[in-house]
C-alpha positions as CSV (number, residue, x, y, z in Angstrom):
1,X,0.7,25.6,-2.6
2,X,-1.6,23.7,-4.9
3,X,-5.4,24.3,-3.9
4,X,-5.8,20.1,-3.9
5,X,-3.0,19.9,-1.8
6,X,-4.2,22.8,0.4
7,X,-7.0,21.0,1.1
8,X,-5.5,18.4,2.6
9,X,-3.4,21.0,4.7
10,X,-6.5,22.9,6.3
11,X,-8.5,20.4,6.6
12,X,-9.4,17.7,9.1
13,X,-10.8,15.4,6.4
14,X,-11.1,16.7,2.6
15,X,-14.3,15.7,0.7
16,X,-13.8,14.6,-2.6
17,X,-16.6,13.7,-5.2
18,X,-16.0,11.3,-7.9
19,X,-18.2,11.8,-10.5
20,X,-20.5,9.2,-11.9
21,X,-20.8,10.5,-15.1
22,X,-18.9,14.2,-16.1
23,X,-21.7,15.9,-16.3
24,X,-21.3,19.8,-15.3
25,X,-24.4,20.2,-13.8
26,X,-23.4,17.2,-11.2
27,X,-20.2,19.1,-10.7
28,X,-21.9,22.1,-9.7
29,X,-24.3,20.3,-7.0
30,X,-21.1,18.5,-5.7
31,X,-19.6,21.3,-4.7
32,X,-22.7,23.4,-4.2
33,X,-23.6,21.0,-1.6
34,X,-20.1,21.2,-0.2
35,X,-17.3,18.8,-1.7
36,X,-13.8,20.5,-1.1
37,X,-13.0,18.7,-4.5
38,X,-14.5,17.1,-7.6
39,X,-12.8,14.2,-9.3
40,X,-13.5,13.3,-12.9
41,X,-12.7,10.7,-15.8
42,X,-11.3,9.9,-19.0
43,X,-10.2,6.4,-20.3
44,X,-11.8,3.7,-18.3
45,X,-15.0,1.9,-17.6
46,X,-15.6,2.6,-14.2
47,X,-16.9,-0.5,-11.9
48,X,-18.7,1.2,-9.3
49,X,-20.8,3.5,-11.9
50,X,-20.5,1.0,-14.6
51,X,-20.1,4.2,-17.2
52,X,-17.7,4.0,-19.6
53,X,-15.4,7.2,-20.2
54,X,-14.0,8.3,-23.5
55,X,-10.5,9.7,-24.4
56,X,-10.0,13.1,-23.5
57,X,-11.5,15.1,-27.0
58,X,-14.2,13.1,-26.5
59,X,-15.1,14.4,-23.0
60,X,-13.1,17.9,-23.5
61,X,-16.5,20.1,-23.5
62,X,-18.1,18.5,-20.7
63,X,-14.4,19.2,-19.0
64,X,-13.9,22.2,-19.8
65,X,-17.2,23.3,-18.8
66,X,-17.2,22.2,-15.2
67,X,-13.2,23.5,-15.1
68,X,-14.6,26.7,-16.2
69,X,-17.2,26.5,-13.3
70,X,-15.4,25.4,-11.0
71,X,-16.0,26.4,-7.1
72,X,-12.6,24.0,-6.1
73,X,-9.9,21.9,-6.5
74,X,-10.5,19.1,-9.6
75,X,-8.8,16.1,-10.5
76,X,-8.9,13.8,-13.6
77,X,-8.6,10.2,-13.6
78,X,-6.2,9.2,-16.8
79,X,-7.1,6.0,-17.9
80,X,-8.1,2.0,-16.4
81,X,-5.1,0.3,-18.0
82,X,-1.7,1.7,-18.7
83,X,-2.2,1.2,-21.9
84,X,-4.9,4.0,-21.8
85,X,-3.5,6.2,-19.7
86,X,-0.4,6.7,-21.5
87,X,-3.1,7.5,-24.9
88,X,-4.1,11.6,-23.3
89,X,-1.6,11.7,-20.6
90,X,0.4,14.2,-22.5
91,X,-2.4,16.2,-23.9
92,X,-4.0,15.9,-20.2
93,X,-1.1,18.4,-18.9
94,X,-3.2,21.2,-21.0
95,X,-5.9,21.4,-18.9
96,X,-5.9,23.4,-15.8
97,X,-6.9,20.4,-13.3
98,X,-5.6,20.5,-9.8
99,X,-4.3,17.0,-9.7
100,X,-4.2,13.7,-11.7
101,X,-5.4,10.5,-10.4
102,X,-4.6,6.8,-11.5
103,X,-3.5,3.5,-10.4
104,X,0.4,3.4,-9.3
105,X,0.0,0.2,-11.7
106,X,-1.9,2.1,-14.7
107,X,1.0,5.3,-14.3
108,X,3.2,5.5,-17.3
109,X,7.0,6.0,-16.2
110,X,7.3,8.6,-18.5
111,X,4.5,11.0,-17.4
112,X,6.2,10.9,-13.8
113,X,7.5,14.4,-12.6
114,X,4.8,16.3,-15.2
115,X,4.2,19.2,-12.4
116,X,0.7,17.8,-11.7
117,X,0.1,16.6,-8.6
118,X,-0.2,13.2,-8.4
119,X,-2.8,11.2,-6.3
120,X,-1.8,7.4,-6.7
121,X,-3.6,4.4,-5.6
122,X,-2.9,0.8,-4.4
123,X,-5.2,-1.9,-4.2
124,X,-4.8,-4.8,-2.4
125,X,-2.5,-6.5,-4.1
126,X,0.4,-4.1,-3.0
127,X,2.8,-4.7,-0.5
128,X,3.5,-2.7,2.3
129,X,7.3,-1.3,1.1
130,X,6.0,-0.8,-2.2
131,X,3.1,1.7,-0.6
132,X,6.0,3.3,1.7
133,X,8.0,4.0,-1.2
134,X,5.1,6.2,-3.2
135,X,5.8,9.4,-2.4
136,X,9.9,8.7,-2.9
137,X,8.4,8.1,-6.9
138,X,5.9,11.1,-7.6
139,X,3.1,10.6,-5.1
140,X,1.3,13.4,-3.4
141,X,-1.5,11.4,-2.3
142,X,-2.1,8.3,-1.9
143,X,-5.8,6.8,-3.0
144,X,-5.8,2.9,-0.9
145,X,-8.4,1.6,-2.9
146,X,-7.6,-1.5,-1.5
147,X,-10.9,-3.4,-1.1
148,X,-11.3,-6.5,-3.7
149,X,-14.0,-5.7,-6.7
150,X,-16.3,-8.1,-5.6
151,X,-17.1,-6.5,-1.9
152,X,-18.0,-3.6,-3.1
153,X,-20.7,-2.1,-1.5
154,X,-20.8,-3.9,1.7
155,X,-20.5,-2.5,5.0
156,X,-17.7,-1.2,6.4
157,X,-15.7,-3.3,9.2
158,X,-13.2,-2.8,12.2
159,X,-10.9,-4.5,9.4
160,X,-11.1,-2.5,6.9
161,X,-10.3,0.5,9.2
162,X,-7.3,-1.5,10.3
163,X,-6.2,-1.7,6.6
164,X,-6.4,1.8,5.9
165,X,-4.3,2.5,9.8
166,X,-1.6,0.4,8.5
167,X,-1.6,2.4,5.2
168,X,-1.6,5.6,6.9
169,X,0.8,5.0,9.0
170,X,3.6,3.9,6.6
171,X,3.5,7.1,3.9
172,X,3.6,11.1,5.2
173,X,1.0,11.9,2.2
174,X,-2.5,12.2,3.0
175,X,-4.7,8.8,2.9
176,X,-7.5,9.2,0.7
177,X,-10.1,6.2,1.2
178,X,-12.8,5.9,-1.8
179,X,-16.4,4.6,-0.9
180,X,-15.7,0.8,-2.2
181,X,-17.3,-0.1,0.9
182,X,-20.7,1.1,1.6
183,X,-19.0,4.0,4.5
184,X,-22.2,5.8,6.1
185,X,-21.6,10.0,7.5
186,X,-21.4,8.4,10.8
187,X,-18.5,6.5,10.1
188,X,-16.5,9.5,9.6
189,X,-15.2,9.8,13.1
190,X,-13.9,6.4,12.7
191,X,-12.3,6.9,9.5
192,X,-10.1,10.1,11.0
193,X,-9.4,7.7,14.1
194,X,-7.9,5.5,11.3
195,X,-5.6,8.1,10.4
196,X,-7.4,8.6,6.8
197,X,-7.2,12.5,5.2
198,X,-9.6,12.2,2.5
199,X,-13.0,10.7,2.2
200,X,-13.4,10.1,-1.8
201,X,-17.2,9.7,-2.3
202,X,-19.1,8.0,-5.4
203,X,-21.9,6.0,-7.1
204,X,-22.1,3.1,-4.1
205,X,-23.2,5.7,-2.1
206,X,-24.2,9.0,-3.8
207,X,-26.0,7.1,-6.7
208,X,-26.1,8.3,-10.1
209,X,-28.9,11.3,-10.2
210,X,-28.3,14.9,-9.2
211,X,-30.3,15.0,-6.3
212,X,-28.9,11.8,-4.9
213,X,-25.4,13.2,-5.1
214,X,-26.1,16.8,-3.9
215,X,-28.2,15.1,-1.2
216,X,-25.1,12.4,0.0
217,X,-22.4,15.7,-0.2
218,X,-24.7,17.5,2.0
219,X,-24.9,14.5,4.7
220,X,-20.9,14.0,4.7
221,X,-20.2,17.8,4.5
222,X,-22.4,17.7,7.8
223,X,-21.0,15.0,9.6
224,X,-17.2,15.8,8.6
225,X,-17.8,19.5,10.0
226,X,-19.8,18.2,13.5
227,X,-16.5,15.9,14.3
């Protein structure tokens, strides 16, 4: 089986750093300080970090670098728009990552079935047959990313746990939820409560320095392992 996807299968919830910035030496405290998997980027702006990401020769050495290094599963992010995904989703297949990550929306038809493993994400705006029928179209995990741009960073809510319940409950892939809202290490037992597989960490709550991510890693590694 695929190491990402092994993850998911051994663990109670898999830890998943997205990267700021893909910068290897990041990479290596990530997982140093104990993410099960490192996610990176090519193609988009990213909100959260605000960092914009180039097309895929124009990150390839940093890539290559950490994929070289690597102590885990990683997973690269193919683009913000459908437009730029489709641009390296080809030339992505080249690269040894573990899976590729992108909006259902921003997923070309045509790179479907490319022997990646796919982890898709909704956001709100999907309905709930559209999110049952993922996995039926290519999905091996689902990403529910489903939290409007404009709350990012705020606290998480009984709600919000209800939204991610509902989500779980309608696919048989793992749930992976991404830190839109602000989630805290002590909100993990309430996450797995909620049915969620996958904790996705990133710059609204592991900031945007080395320390600050190896130290937020550390503090979810700890509380994901004491539940």
């Amino acid at each position: 089986m695929n190491d990402y996807l092994q993850a998911f299968a051994q663990n109670k919830l898999t830890l998943i750093m997205s990267l700021p910035e893909n910068n290897p030496a990041w990479c290596r405290a990530a997982f140093e300080a104990g993410a099960d998997a490192v996610k990176v980027h090519i193609n988009v702006t990213h909100r959260a970090s605000g960092t914009c990401f180039g097309r895929l020769e124009e990150e390839r050495s940093a890539l290559e670098e950490m994929l070289s290094r690597r102590a885990g599963p990683m997973g690269l992010v193919l683009g913000g728009s459908l437009e730029q995904a489709a641009l390296d989703a080809e030339a992505a297949r080249t690269l040894p990552f573990s899976f590729h990550s992108v909006y259902a929306h921003h997923m070309p038809a045509w790179a479907l079935g490319s022997g990646t493993p796919l982890m898709a994400a909704c956001d709100g705006a999907y309905t709930l047959d559209e999110i049952r029928a993922m996995p039926a179209l290519g999905a091996d995990v689902l990403e529910a990313s489903v939290i409007p741009g404009g709350e990012y960073g705020q606290a998480l809510s009984m709600r919000d746990l209800l939204k991610y319940r509902v989500i779980a409950q309608a696919v048989s892939i793992p749930v992976v939820v991404p830190t839109q809202r602000a989630i805290q290490p002590r909100e993990v037992e309430a996450l797995l409560r909620a049915g969620v597989r996958g904790l996705m960490i990133g710059a609204v709550v592991t900031g945007k320095e080395e320390g600050s991510i190896a130290r937020a890693v550390a503090a979810f590694r700890k509380a994901i392992d004491e539940v």
